[in-house]
C-alpha positions in Angstrom: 197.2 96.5 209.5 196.4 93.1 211.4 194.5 94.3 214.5 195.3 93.2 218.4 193.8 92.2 221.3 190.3 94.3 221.8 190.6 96.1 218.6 187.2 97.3 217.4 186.4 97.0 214.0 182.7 97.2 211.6 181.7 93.9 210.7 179.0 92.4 208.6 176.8 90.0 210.0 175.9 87.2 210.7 179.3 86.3 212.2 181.1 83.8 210.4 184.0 81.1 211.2 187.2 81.9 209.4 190.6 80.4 209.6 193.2 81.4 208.0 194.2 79.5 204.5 197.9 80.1 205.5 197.1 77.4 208.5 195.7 75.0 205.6 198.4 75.5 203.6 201.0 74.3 206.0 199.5 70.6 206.0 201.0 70.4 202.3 204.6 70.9 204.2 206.2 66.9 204.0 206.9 65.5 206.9 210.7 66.0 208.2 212.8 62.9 206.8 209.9 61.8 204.3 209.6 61.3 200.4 206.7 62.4 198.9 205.6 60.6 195.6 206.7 61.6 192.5 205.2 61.3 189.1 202.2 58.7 188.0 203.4 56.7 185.1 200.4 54.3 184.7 196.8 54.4 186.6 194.6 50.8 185.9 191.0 50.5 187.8 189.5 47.5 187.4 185.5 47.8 188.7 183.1 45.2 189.8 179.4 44.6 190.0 179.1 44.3 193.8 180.7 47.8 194.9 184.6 47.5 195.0 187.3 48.2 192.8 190.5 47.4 192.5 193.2 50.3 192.3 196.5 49.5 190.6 199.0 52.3 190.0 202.8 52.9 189.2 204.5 56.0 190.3 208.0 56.8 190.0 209.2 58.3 193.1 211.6 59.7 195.3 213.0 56.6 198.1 215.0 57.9 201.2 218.2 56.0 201.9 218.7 53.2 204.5 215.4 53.6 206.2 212.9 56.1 206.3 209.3 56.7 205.5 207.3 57.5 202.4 204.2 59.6 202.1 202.1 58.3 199.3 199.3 60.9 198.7 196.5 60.6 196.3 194.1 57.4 197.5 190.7 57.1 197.6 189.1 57.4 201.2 187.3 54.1 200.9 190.8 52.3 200.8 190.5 48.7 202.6 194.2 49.5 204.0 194.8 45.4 205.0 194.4 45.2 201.2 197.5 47.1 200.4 200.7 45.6 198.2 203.5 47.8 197.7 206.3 46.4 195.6 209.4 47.9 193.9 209.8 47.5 189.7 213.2 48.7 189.5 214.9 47.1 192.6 212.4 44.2 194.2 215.6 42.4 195.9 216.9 46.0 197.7 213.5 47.5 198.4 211.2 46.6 201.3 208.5 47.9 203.1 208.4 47.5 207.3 205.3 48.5 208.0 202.2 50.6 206.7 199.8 53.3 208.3 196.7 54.9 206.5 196.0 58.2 207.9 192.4 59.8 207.1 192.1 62.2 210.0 191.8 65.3 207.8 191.7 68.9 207.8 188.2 70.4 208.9 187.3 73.3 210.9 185.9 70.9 213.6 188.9 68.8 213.5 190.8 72.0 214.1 189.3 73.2 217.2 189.2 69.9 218.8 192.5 69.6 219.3 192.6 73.3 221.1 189.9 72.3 223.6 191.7 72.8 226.6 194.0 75.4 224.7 194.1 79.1 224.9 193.3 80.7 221.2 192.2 84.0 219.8 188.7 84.6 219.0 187.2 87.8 217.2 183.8 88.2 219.3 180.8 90.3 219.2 181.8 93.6 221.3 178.7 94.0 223.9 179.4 97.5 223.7 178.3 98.6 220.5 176.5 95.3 218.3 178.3 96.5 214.9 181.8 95.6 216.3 183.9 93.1 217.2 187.4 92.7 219.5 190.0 90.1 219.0 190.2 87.9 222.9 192.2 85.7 224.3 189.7 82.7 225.0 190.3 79.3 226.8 188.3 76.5 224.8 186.0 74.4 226.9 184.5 72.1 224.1 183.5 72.0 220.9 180.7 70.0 220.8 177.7 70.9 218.8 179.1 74.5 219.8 182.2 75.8 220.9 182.4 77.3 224.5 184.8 79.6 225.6 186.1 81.0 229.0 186.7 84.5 229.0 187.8 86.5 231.4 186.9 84.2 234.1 183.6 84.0 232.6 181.6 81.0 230.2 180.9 82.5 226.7 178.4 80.6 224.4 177.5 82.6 221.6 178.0 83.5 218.1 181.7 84.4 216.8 183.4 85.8 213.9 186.5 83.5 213.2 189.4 81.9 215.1 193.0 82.3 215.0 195.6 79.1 216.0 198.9 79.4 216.8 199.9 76.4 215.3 198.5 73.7 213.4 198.0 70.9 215.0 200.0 67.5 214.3 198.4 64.6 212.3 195.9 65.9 210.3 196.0 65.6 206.8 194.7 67.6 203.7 193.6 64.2 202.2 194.2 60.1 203.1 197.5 59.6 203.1 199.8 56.1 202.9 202.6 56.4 205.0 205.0 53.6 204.6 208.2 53.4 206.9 211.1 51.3 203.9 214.2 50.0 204.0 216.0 51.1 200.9 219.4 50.1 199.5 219.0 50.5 195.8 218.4 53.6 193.8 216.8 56.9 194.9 214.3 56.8 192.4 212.1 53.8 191.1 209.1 52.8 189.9 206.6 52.0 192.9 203.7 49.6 191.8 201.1 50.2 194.3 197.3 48.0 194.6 194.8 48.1 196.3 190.7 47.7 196.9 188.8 50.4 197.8 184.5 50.8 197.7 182.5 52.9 196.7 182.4 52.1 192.9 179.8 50.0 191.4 178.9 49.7 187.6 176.3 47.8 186.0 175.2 48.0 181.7 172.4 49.6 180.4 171.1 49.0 177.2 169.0 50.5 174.8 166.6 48.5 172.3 164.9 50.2 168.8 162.3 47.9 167.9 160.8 48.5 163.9 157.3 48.9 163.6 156.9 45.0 162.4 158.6 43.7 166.4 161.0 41.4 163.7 164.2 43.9 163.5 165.7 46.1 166.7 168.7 47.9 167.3 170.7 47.5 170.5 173.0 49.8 172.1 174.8 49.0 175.3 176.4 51.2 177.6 178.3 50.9 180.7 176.7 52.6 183.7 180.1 53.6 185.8 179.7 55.2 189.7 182.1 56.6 191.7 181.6 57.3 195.1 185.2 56.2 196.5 186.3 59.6 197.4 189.0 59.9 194.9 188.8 61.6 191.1 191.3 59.0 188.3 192.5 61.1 185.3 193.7 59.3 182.4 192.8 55.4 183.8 192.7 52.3 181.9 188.9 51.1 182.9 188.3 47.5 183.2 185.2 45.6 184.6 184.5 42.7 185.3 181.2 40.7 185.0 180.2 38.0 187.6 179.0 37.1 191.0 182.8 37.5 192.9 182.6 36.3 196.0 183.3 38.9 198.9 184.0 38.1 202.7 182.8 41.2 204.3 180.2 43.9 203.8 180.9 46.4 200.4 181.4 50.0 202.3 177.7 52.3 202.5 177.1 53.9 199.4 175.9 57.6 199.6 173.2 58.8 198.3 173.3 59.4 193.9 172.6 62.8 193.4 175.7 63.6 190.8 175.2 64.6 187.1 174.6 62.0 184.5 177.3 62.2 182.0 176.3 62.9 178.5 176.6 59.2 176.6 179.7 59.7 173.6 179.8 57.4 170.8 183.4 55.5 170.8 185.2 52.1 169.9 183.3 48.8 171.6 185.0 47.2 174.6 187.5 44.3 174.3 185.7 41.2 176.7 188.2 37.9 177.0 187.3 35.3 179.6 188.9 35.9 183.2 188.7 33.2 185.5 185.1 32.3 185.5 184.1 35.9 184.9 184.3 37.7 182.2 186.1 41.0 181.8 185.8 44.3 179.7 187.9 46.8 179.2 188.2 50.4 177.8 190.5 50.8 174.8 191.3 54.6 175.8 192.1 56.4 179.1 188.9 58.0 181.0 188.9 60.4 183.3 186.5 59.4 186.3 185.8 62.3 189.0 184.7 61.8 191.8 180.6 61.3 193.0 179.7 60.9 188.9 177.9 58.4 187.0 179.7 58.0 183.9 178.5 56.5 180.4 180.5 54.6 178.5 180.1 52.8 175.2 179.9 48.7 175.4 178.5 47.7 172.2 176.9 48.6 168.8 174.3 45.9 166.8 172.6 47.9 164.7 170.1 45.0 162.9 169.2 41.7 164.9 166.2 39.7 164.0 164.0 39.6 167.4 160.3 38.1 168.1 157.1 38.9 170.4 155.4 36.8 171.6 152.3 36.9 174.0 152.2 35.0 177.1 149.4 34.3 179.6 150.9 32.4 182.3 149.1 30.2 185.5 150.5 29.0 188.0 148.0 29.0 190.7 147.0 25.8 192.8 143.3 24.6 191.3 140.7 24.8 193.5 137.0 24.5 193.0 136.4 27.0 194.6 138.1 29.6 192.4 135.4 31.0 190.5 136.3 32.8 187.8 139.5 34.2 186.8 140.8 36.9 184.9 144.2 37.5 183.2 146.6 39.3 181.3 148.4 38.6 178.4 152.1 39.5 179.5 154.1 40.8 175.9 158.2 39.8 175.8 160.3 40.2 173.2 162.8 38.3 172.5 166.2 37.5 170.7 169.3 34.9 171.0 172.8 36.3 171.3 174.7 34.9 168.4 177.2 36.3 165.7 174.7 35.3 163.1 171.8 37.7 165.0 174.5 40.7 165.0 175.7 39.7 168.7 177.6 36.9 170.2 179.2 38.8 172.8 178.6 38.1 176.5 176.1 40.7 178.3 176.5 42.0 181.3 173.9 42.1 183.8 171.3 45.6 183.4 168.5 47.1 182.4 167.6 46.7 179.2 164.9 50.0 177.8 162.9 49.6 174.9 161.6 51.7 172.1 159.7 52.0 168.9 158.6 54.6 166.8 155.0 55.5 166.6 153.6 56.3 163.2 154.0 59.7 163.1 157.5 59.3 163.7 158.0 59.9 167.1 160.1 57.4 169.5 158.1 56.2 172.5 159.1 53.7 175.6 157.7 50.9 175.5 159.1 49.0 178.2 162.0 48.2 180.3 162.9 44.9 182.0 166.4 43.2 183.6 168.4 41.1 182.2 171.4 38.7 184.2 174.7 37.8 183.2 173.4 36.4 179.5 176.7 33.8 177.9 177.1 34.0 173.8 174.1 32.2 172.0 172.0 32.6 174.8 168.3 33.2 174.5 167.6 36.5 175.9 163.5 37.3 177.2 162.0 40.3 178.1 159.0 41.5 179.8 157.4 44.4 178.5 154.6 45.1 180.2 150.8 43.9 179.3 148.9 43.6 176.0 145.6 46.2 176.5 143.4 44.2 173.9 143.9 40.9 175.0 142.5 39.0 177.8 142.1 35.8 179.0 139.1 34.3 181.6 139.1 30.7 183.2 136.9 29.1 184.8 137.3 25.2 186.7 134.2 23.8 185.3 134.8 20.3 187.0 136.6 18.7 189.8 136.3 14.9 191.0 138.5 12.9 193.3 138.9 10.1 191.6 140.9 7.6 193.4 142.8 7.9 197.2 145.8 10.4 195.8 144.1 11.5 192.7 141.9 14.4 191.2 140.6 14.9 187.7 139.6 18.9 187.2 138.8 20.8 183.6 139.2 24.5 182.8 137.6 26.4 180.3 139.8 28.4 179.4 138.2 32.0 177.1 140.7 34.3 174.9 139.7 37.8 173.9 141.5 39.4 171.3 140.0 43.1 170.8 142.5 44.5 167.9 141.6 44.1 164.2 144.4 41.0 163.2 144.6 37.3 164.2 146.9 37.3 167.5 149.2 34.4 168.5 148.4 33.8 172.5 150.4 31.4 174.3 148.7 29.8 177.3 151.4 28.1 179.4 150.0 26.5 182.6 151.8 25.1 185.9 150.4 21.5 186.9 151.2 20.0 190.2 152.0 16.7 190.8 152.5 13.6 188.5 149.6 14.3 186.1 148.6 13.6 182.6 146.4 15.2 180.2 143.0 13.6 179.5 141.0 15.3 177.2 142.1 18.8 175.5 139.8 20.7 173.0 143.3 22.1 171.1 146.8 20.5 170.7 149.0 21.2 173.2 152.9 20.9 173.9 154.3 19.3 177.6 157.1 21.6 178.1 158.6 20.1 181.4 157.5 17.8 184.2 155.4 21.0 185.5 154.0 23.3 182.6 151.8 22.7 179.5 151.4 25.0 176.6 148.6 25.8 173.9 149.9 27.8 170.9 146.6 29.6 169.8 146.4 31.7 167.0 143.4 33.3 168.1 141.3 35.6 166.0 139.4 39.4 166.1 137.0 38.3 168.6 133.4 40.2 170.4 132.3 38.6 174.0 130.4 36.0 172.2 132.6 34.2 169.9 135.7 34.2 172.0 138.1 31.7 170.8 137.3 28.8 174.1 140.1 26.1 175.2 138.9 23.2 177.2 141.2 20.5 179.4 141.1 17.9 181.7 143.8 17.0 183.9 144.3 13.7 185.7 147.1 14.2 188.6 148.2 12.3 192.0 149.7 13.5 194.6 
């Protein structure tokens, strides 16, 4: 039996806030003269790189008569409401839309008790006769703050509390965001609704996975489609589509929150469909996915099981040359590399991501070997990427000459050592940045001029100790 005013009852502590569900439940009441929508007949969510997403669904549903408004329930909280279209697919010429409100002040216990501050309520409160009970009071409510505060009995109460009882629920808030649209309707009472809009919160990018054989000429490579959802909304049964490309946005993509979902479990399925889009390029799922709500979700992009790919060993500098330098050490930077063509087992365009490498060692197990990004790579591309650094190869230079040899111009030589520490001759690639207009005068191995700015040796350098390093000499005439 409910209890009354200063009714003692045995409680458990620490005291708690309750209100009751039947207060919640009312908000699912429509509003008096409204439609509520109906059923979903097709849901399309079209992602892009930079955070947004565009949300396209159909819904047949129930349309008042003359005018009257429309509740349409079931949109994602980081709706960008001045990017709403609403049209009609069964009656376009009888079917029109006056004006359109998004309301997102929802249901919370705060929410609640701020619109009763100033309000008599109920309040079960510790009785400060005996500790273990409680007793239902009438209570005025001052504020609710970072506390609610009471006036009871003439007096100021701040303290703890069991729960609260309303006598009503308050108007305007809302279980969940809500469209409410106020139409003019002659046509019939039920059609098909086409509703769009962009919301953030939803960002994607690819991911992709590279097996490399033991001989660096073969590889594997797996894409996948890295999908999160932080928009506030769960889409069951969605066609997916992305799209790949810098889209230009006018104003700031809405704060993401912080990713601490579950990763979904990567599933094998059917490879995307890509077609050109404007000057983008867009994907899209052949099946319905179910996306919830604050996941990152995994989704097949494509399958080339054999491509031919290359290393290659790079020691790059691009230093000004001094003569005071002294001597300087470097590292051999390791890439791999591949082109994305049909005849290499590709040819499709590649979204921007992370590309993760692997190989197996030789007892069989599969390591990482490296990781590096990739952009927005067109079909028959060249793709490169940076592993990491070779440990048995180094390389030490040394300026062993510098002369001004005119008003604007310098003559300088390196000497230029390789070390290669493993058992097998090593190909090295020693690709230097030259400033100014220069020209090559003397060089102790053939060489290749690359652009106006960087020259390349192609060394095939061989098992080497500290003495008999493999040693490349150049001079370099440049004006300024």
């Amino acid at each position: 039996m409910p209890f009354t005013d200063n009714t003692r009852r045995n409680v458990m502590k620490p005291w708690t806030w309750i209100i009751p569900f039947s207060l919640f439940a009312a908000l699912w009441v429509a509003m008096p003269g409204a439609a509520l929508a109906d059923e979903t007949k097709s849901l399309t969510v079209t992602v892009y790189n930079h955070g947004q997403a565009l949300v396209n669904e159909v819904r047949s549903m129930n349309l008042p008569q003359g005018k009257g408004s429309v509740e349409f329930t079931g949109v994602a909280e980081t709706v960008q409401p001045a990017t709403l279209q609403v049209r009609s697919l069964s009656a376009a010429e009888v079917f029109t839309v006056l004006d359109m409100n998004y309301e997102y002040d929802l249901v919370s216990v705060k929410a609640l008790l701020d619109r009763y501050v100033g309000k008599t309520l109920r309040v079960v409160l510790p009785d400060p006769r005996d500790r273990q009970s409680t007793e239902l009071r009438e209570a005025l409510l001052l504020a609710n703050n970072d506390r609610p505060i009471f006036e009871v009995d003439g007096q100021i109460y701040v303290g703890g509390y069991e729960s609260v009882y309303l006598a009503e629920m308050p108007r305007g808030l809302r279980p969940r965001p809500t469209l409410v649209w106020l139409v003019q309707n002659t046509g019939p009472a039920v059609q098909d609704i086409d509703v769009s809009y962009l919301a953030g919160g939803m960002d994607w990018q690819a991911d992709y996975v590279l097996k490399v054989d033991r001989n660096n000429e073969r590889a594997a490579l797996s894409g996948w489609v890295t999908l999160d959802n932080q928009s506030g909304m769960a889409f069951e049964d969605a066609s997916l589509k992305l799209v790949a490309g810098e889209v230009n946005v006018v104003r700031p993509e809405p704060a993401r929150l912080r990713r601490d979902m579950a990763m979904a479990a990567p599933m094998a399925g059917e490879a995307m469909q890509e077609e050109e889009f404007f000057e983008y390029h867009l994907y899209s799922v052949p099946r319905p996915v179910d996306i919830a709500n604050r996941q990152t979700k995994q989704i097949s992009l494509l399958q080339a099981p054999d491509m031919g790919l290359a290393k290659k060993l790079l020691a790059r500098f691009d230093r000004y040359p001094s003569p005071g330098m002294g001597l300087i050490k470097q590292g051999v930077a390791v890439f791999l590399t591949f082109k994305n063509s049909e005849a290499n087992g590709l040819g499709l365009p590649l979204p921007q991501g992370v590309v993760r490498a692997y190989q197996e060692s030789k007892d069989g197990s599969t390591l990482f070997i490296g990781e590096d990004r990739v952009g927005h790579t067109p079909k028959d591309a060249e793709v490169e990427l940076r592993m990491g650094e070779a440990f048995d190869l180094g390389v030490e230079r040394r300026m062993i000459a510098h002369e001004q040899t005119g008003k604007n111009t310098v003559a300088y030589t390196w000497e230029i050592k390789v070390r290669n520490s493993k058992d097998e001759p090593q190909r090295v690639l020693l690709e230097d940045v030259v400033q100014g207009d220069w020209r090559i005068t003397k060089a102790s191995h053939v060489y290749e001029k690359i652009d106006a700015r960087r020259v390349r040796f192609t060394l095939d350098v061989p098992p080497s100790s500290v003495q008999d390093q493999l040693v490349v000499t150049y001079t370099v005439t440049t004006r300024f």
